[in-house]
C-alpha positions as a printed Julia matrix, in Angstrom:
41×3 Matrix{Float64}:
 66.03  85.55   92.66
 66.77  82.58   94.56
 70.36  81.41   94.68
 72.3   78.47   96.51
 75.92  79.35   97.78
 78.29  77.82   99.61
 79.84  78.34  102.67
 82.74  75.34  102.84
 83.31  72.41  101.72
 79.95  70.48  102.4
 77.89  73.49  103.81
 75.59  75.64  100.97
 72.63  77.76  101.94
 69.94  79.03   99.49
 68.39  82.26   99.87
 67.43  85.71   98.2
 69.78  87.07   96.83
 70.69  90.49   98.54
 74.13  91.64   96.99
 78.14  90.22   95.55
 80.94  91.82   96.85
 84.11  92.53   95.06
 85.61  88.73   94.76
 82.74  87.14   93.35
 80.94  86.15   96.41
 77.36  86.47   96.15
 75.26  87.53   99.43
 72.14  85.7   100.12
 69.48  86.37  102.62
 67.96  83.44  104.4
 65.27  84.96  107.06
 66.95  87.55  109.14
 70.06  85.88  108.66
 72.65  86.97  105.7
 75.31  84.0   104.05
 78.37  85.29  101.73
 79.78  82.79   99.63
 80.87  81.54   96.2
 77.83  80.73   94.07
 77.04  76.98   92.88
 77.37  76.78   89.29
């Protein structure tokens, strides 16, 4: 499942979702690369 996050204020990145971790921060996988951050409701 695809998800969009975001990393700060005006930074999100969308990806596959890989994992969430403990304090509600989903982990999304964007090519080799791998974002943690609140999801966008």
């Amino acid at each position: 499942m695809i998800r969009t996050i975001t990393l700060g204020k005006y930074i999100t990145a969308q990806g596959v979702v890989v994992g969430s971790l403990p304090n509600g921060k989903l982990v999304v996988r964007d090519g080799n690369l791998e974002y943690a951050g609140f999801p966008v409701s």
